[in-house]
N, C-alpha and C positions, 0 to 999 in steps of 0.2 A: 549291125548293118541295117535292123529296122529302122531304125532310129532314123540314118541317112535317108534310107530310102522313102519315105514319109516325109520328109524335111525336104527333099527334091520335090515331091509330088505334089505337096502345099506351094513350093515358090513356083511351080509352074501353072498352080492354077490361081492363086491367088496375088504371084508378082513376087519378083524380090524384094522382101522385104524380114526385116526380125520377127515380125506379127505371122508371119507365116513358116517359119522356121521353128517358132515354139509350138505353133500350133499342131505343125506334125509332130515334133519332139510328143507334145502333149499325148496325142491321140496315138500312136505308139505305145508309148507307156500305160498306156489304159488298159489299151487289145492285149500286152505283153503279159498284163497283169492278171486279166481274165482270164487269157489262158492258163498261164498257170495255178491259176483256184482253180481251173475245170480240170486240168491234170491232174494235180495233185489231189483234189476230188473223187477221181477215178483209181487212184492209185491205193485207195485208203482201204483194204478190206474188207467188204460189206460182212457184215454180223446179223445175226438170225435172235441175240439177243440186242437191240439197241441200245441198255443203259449201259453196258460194257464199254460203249466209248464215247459216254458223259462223265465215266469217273477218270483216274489217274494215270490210267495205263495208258492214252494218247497225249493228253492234255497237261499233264506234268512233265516228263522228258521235255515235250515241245517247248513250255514253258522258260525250261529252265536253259536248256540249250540257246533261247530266242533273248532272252533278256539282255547280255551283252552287246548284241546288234543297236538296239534299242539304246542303249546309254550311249554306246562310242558314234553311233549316227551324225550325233547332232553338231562333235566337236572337229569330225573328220568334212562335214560338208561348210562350217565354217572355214573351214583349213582350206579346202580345195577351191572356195569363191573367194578370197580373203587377198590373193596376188592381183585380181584385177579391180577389187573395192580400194584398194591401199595404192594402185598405179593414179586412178582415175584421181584420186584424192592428190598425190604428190606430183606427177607428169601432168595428167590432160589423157583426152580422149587418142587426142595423138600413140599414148603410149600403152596405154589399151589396146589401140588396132595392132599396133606391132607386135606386142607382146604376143597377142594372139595370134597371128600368123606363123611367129616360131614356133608357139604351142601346138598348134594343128598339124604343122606339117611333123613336127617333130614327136612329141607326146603323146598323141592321142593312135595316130598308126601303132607305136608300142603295143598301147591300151588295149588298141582290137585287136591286136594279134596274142595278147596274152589271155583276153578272156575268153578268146577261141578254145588255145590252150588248155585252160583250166575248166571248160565248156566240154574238152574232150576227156583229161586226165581225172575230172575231178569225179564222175562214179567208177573209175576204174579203181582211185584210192577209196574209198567208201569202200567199194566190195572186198579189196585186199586185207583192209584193215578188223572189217565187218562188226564184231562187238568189241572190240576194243582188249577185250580180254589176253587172246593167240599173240603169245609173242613173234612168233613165228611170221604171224601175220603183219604185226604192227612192223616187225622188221623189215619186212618187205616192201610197205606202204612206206615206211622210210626212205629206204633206198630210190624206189621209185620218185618222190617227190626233192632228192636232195640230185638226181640225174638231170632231172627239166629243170632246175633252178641252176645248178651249172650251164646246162645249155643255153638255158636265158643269159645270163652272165655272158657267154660267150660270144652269143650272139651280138648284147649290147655293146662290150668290145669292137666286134667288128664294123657294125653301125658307127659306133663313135668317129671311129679312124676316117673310115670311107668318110665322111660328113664332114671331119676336116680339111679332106683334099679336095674336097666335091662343094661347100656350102654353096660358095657363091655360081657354079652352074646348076644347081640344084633348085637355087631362085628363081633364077631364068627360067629354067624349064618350068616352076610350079604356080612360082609369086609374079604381084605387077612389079614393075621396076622401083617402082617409090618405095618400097621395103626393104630395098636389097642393102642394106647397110645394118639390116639385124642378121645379116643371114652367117657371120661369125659367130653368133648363140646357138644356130642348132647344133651343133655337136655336143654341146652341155645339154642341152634341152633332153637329147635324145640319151642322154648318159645316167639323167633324173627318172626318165620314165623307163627304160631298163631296171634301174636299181629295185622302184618303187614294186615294178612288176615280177622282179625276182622273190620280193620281200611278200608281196600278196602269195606266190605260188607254195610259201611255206606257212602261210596264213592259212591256205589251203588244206595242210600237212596237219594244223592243228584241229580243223571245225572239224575234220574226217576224223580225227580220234575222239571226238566232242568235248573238246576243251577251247572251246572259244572263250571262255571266260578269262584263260590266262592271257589272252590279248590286251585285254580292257586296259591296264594303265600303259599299254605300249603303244596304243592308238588312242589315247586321249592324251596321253605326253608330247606325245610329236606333234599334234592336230596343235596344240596349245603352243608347244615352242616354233610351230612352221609359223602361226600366225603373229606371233612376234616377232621372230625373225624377221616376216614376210615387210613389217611396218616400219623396223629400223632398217632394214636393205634400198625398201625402195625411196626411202625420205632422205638417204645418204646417196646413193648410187644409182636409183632410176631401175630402168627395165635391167640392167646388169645385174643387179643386187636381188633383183627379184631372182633371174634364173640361178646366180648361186646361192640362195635361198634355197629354190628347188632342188639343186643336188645335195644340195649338206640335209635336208629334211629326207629325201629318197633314203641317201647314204644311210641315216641314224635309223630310218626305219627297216632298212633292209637288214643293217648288223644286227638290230634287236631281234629280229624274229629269228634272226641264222640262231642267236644264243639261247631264245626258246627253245628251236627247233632240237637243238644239241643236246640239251642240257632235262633229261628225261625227270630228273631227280628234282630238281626246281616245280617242275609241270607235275608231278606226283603230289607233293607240297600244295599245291593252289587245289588240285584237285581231290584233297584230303578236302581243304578249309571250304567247300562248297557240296552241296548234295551228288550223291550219284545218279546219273541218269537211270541205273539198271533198275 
């Protein structure tokens, strides 16, 4: 909601325009950042010996937990720019604007409502799970995390449905009229961005046990097959081919993590072949 809110606040002072849309986006992201170094700053300890947390007992764990981020970053933000580099190229800007109007109305509300979600859920799993060790514990964190991923599911369902009886007033009410001949995709749109957000909520399920690292070939898999997908979809099929793109990429990411999420014995296995946090 920062984000927005800053992006409002630049086009009213500086005009509608994209130069002021990034700019807030920009400036946002800066403050967002700073806060949290000064939180998480705050949050850290303070020690009466200082070299205690120059050596391994901070700076290792953090290490080793952050490096994953790091690698799948680069192939997951190619992925997520890669539908409207690959529209602009085969349609025209024409197919850009539209594209993106589905996306907004459709996707991106998801988005905010799931990182809310996981904004709320996600130090409740953290404290449930706590060191990883308590089965008791991990079980719980379990349950908890596979309840909201149902409910996301459920909820995408019902979104879905409504979307297909509602698109085209739903334009009306949101879009200009010159769009309204995409407005048959949002109910895929919004069936992508449910899946995707189901799949992050058990992405969730996994960095709270601190095994992000079993993510790594499941989000640089999909990152790689969305983005060619994304190039044969839309040089055959246009803005169509992109959004089911979009669901077959949700879809495959959202299965993969349920079969992480599942499968304790696999996740045991990866977390052998890499250092322990403890």
């Amino acid at each position: 909601m920062a984000e927005v809110s800053f992006a409002i606040g630049f086009m009213l002072w500086l005009g509608n325009s994209s130069t002021a849309v990034v700019a807030g986006y920009a400036v946002s992201s800066i403050l967002l950042s700073g806060s949290q170094w000064y939180f998480l700053g705050r949050a850290i300890p303070t020690s009466r010996n200082p070299p205690l947390l120059t050596t391994n007992v901070w700076r290792q764990p953090m290490r080793i937990y952050a490096w994953p981020f790091s690698v799948w970053g680069i192939f997951t933000w190619v992925q997520q720019a890669s539908d409207r580099w690959v529209l602009q190229h085969f349609v025209g800007e024409s197919g850009v604007g539209m594209y993106t109007v589905v996306f907004q109305l459709g996707y991106v509300p998801i988005g905010m409502i799931t990182t809310m979600a996981i904004t709320l859920i996600g130090p409740i799993l953290y404290q449930r799970v706590g060191g990883t060790q308590d089965t008791i514990r991990n079980n719980s964190g379990h349950r908890l995390a596979w309840v909201m991923t149902w409910l996301s599911l459920a909820a995408t369902g019902l979104a879905f449905f409504v979307a297909l009886l509602l698109h085209k007033w739903l334009f009306k009410l949101f879009v200009a009229e010159n769009y309204s001949t995409a407005s048959y995709l949002l109910p895929w749109v919004i069936l992508a961005g449910g899946l995707f957000s189901a799949g992050q909520i058990l992405a969730l399920k996994l960095m709270s046990e601190m095994r992000p690292e079993a993510m790594t070939v499941v989000k640089v898999t999909t990152a790689i097959g969305g983005v060619g997908l994304n190039i044969w979809s839309a040089s055959y099929f246009g803005i169509a081919g992109v959004v089911a793109s979009l669901v077959i990429f949700s879809f495959v990411y959202c299965i993969w993590m349920a079969w992480l999420a599942r499968h304790s014995a696999v996740l045991d296995a990866l977390q052998v072949e890499s250092p322990h946090l403890d």
